[in-house]
VMD Tcl script that draws the C-alpha trace (Angstrom):
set ca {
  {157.71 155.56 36.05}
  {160.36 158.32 36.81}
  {159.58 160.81 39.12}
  {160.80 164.10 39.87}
  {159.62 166.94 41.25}
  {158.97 169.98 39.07}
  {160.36 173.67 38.49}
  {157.81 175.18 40.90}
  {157.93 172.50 43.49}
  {161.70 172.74 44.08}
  {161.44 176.60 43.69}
  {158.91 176.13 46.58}
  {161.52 173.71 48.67}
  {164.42 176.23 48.18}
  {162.39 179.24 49.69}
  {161.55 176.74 52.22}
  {165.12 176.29 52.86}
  {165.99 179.49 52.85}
  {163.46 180.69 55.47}
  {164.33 178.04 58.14}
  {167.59 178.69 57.69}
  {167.66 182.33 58.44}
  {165.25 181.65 61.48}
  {168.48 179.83 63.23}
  {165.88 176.96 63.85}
  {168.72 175.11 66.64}
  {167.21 178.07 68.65}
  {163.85 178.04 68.39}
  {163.85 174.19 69.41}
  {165.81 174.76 72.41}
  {163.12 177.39 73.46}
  {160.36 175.17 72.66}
  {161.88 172.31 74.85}
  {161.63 174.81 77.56}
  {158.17 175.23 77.38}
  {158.97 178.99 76.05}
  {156.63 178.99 72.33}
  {157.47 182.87 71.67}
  {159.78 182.12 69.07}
  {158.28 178.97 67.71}
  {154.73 180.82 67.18}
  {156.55 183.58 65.47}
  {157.90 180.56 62.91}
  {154.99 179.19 63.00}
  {153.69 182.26 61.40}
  {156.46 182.56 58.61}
  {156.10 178.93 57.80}
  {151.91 179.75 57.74}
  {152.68 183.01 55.63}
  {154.57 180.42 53.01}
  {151.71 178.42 52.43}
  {152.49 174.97 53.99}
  {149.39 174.51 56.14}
  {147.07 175.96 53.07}
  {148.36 172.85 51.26}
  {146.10 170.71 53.57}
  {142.96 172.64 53.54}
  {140.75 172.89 50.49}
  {140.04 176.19 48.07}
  {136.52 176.78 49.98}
  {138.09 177.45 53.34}
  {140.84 179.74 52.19}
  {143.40 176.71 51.64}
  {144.83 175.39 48.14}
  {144.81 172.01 48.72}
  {144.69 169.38 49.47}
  {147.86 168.55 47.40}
  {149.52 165.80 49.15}
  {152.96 165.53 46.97}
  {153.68 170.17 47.66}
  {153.02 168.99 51.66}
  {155.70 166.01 51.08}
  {158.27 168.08 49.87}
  {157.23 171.22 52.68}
  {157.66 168.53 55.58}
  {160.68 167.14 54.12}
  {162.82 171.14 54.63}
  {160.37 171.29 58.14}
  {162.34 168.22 59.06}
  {165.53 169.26 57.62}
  {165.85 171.90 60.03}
  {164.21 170.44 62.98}
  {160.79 172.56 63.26}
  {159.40 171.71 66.47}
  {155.09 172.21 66.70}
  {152.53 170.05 65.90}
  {153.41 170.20 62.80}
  {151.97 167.04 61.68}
  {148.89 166.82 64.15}
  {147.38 170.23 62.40}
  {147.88 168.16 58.88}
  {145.72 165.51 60.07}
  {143.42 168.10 61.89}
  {142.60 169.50 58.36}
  {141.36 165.68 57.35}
  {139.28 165.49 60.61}
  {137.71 168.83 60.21}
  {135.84 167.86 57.20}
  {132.50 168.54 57.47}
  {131.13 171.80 56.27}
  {130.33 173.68 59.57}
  {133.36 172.86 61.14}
  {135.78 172.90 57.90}
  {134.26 176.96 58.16}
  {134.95 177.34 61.69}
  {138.19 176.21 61.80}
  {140.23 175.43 58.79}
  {140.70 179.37 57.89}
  {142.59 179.86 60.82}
  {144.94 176.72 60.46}
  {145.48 177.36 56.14}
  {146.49 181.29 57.97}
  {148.57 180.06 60.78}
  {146.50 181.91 63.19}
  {145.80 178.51 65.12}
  {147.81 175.68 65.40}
  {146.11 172.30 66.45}
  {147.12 168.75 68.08}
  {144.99 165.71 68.20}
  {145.28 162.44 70.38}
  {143.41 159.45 68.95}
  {141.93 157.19 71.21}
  {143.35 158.76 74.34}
  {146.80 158.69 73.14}
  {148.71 161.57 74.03}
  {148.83 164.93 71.98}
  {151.75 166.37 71.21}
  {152.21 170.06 72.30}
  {149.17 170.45 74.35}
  {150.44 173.19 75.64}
  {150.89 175.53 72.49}
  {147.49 174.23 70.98}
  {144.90 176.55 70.42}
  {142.61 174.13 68.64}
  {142.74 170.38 70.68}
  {141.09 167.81 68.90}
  {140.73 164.35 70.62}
  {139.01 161.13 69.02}
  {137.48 158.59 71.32}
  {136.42 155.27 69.96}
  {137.21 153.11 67.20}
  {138.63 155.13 65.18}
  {140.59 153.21 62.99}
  {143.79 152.65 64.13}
  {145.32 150.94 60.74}
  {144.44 153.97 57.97}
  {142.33 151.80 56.48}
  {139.22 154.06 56.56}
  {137.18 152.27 58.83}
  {135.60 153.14 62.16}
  {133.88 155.45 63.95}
  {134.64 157.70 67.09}
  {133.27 160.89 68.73}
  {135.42 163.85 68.26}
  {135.68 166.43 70.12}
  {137.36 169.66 71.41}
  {139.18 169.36 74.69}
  {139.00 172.25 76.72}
  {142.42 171.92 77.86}
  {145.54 168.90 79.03}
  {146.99 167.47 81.83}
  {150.66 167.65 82.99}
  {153.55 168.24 80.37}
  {155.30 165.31 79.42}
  {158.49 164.83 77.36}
  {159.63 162.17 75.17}
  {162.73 161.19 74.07}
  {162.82 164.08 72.11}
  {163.00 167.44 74.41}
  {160.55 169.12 71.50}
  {158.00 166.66 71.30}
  {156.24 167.89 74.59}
  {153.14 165.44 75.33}
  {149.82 165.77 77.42}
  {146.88 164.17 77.74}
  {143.82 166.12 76.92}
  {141.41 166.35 79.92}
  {137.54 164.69 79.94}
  {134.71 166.28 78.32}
  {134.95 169.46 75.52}
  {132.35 170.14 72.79}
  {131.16 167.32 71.04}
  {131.93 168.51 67.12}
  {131.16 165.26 65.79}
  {129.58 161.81 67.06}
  {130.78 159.99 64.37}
  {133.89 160.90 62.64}
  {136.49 158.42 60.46}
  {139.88 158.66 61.61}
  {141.61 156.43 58.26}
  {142.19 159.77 56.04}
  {143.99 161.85 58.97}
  {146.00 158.77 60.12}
  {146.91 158.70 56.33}
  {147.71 162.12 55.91}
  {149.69 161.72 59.01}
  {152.32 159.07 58.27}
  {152.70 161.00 54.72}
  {154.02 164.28 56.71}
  {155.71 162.30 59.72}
  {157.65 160.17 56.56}
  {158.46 163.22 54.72}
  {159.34 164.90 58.24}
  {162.13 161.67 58.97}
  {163.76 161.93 55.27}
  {164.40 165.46 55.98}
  {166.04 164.51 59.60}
  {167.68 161.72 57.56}
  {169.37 164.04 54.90}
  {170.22 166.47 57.75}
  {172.03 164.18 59.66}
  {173.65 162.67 57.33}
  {175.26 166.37 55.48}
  {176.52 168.01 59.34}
  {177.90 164.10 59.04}
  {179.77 164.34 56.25}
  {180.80 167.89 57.13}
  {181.94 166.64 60.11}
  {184.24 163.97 59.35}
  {186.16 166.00 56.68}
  {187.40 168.65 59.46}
  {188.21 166.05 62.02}
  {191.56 164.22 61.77}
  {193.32 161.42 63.24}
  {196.63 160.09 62.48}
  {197.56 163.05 60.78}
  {194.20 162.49 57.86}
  {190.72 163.45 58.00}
  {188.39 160.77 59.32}
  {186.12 160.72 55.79}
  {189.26 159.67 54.14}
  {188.76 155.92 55.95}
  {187.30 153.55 54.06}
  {184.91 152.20 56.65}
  {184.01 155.87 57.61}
  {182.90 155.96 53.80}
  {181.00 152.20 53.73}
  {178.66 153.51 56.67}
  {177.71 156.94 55.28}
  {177.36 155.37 52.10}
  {174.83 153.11 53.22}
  {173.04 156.18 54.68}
  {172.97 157.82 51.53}
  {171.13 154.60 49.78}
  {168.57 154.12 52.43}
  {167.74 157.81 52.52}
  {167.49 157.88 48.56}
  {165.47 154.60 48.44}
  {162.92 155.74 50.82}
  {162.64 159.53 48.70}
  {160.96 157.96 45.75}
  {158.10 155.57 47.73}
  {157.69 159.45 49.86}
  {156.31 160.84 46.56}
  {154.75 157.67 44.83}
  {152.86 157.36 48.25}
  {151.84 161.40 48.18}
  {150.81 160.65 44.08}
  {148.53 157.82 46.07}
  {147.33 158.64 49.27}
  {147.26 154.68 49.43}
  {147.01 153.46 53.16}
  {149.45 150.80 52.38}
  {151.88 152.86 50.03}
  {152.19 155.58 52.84}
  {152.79 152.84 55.50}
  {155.22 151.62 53.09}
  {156.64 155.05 52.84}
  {156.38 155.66 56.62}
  {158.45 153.12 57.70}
  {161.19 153.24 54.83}
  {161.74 156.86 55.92}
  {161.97 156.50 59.65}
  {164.11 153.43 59.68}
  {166.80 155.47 57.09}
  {166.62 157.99 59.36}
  {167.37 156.31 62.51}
  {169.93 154.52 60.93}
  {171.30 157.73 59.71}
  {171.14 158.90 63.46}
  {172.57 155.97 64.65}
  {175.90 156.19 62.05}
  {176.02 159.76 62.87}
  {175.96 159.36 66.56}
  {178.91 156.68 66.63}
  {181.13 159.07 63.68}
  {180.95 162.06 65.92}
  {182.26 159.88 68.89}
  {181.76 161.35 72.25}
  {180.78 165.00 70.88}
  {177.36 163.66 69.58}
  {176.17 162.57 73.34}
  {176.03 166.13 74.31}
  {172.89 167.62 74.57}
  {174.44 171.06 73.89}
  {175.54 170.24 70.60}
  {172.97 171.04 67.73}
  {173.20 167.20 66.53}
  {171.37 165.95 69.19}
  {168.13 168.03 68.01}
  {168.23 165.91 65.17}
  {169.25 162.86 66.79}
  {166.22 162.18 68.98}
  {164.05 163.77 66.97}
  {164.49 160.98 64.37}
  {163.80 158.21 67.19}
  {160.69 159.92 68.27}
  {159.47 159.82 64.79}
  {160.08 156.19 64.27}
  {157.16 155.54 66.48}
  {155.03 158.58 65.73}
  {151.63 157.94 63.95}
  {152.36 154.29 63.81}
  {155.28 152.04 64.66}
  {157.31 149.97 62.52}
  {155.74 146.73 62.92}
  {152.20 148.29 62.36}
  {153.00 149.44 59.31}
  {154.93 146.83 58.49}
  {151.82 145.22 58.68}
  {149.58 147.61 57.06}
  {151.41 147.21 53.57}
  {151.75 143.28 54.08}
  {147.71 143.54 53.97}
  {147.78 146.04 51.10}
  {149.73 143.72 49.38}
  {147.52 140.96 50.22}
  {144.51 142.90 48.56}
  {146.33 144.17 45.26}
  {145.68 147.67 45.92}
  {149.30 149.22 46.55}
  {150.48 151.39 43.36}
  {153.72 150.02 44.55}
  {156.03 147.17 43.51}
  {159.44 146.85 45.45}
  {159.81 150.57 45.56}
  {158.58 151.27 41.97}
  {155.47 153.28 41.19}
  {153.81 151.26 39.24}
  {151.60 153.39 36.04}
  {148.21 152.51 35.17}
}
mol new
graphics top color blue
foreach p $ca { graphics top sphere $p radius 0.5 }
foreach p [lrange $ca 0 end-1] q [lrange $ca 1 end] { graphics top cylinder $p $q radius 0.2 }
display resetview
């Protein structure tokens, strides 16, 4: 099966595109690192007024979704320009809010942009505590592995703990405090966790491609021995290999968004984040010394590709989620191809 996206959906990724880019997103990050969230609500907003969170909510709570393969292709330009937010953790919000009295309270104001939400699962910590106006925590056995089973309490934190950063200045972290409103006693945390790696994936392949272009732009200005670096051979072998991991990991994105298969978006999860960390890694050593500086935009992309290697799942655990997918026969994918029924 070949697939591409349609008229509409990359209509939808260029206005995407073009929005970010006018918002000077380098800016906004550097702001939000601070702990200053003026500018990144006000995106928030924009991105809102677009329609990217109303892609995770259903019709009945002013939403249009869900529609899992418009929200890959939305998180792939959020990640192209570096969005910071909890970007993700509002996606996978939307799955926990699913029952009908809290789907009303709530989803309307994430679909509208009007609040933005985190969630820590099984006293993990949230990301952007801080800027949260909805904080969601699971306690219990909530399924770690996507699979769909286990229970846990959720409920709604009435605030965090100290700011913490990662290795990524954007991704700000807390731990939510003790105690909140119970909203649910018994709540399934598989579909969010699911949801979750689809966005973070698409999120990495649009660090990935970003890198890898202010790359290539790069090494065509810069010279030595009288010749522009991309002009080397071995300059050309690395980014090359960029290119194919990047590309290879695009169409198991979308086959795992057609899906919604545990295993095919663990599959797709760590595909992504490994081409883009080794995206960041070639375009950290062919900038040279220039890419260690914090001051230079690079570096928003840089960690933010190592922090999302981990996010929602590292490597090895979903490494380990598809080997059991396998195991069972139910991935719709085959060594990267979607298979049709």
């Amino acid at each position: 099966m070949r697939f591409l996206l349609d008229d509409e959906q990359r209509a939808f990724a260029h206005s995407l595109d073009a929005l970010l880019t006018a918002a000077d997103t380098p800016s906004v990050v550097r702001s939000w690192s601070a702990g200053d969230h003026t500018a990144g609500r006000a995106l928030w907003s924009r991105i809102a007024d677009a329609g990217v969170f109303a892609l995770a909510v259903p019709e009945a709570y002013e939403g249009v979704g869900p529609l899992p393969v418009e929200l890959a292709v939305a998180f792939v330009e959020l990640g192209r320009h570096a969005v910071p937010g909890p970007l993700v953790e509002t996606v996978a919000a939307a799955a926990l809010l699913t029952e009908p009295g809290l789907a009303k309270r709530f989803l309307p104001g994430l679909a509208s942009g009007e609040a933005i939400a985190t969630v820590a699962l099984d006293g993990s910590y949230a990301l952007d505590g801080d800027a949260a106006t909805v904080l969601l925590a699971v306690d219990g056995d909530g399924d770690g592995n996507g699979n769909g089973g286990g229970d846990g309490e959720l409920r709604l934190a009435h605030g965090h703990g100290p700011v913490r950063t990662s290795m990524d200045p954007a991704r700000r972290l807390t731990r939510l405090e003790a105690g909140g409103e119970v909203l649910a006693t018994s709540v399934t945390a598989g579909q969010a966790l699911v949801r979750a790696r689809l966005a973070t994936a698409a999120q990495a392949l649009g660090v990935g491609l970003a890198l890898l272009d202010r790359t290539v732009a790069y090494v065509r200005q810069r010279s030595q021995f009288g010749v522009p670096v991309g002009s080397f051979q071995a300059v050309k072998h690395r980014l090359a290999d960029a290119k194919i991991a990047l590309e290879f990991a695009r169409p198991l994105l979308f086959g795992a968004a057609l899906s919604m298969d545990p295993a095919d978006v663990a599959a797709a999860k760590v595909t992504a984040c490994e081409a883009a960390y080794r995206t960041a890694r070639t375009a950290l050593q062919l900038h040279g010394a220039i890419g260690y500086t914090a001051e230079y935009d690079l570096s928003l992309w840089l960690t933010k590709a190592r922090a999302l290697r981990t996010a929602w799942g590292t490597p090895s655990e979903c490494r380990e989620l598809v080997l059991s997918g396998s195991a069972r026969g139910g991935s719709a994918l085959s060594g990267g191809v979607l298979r049709c029924s």
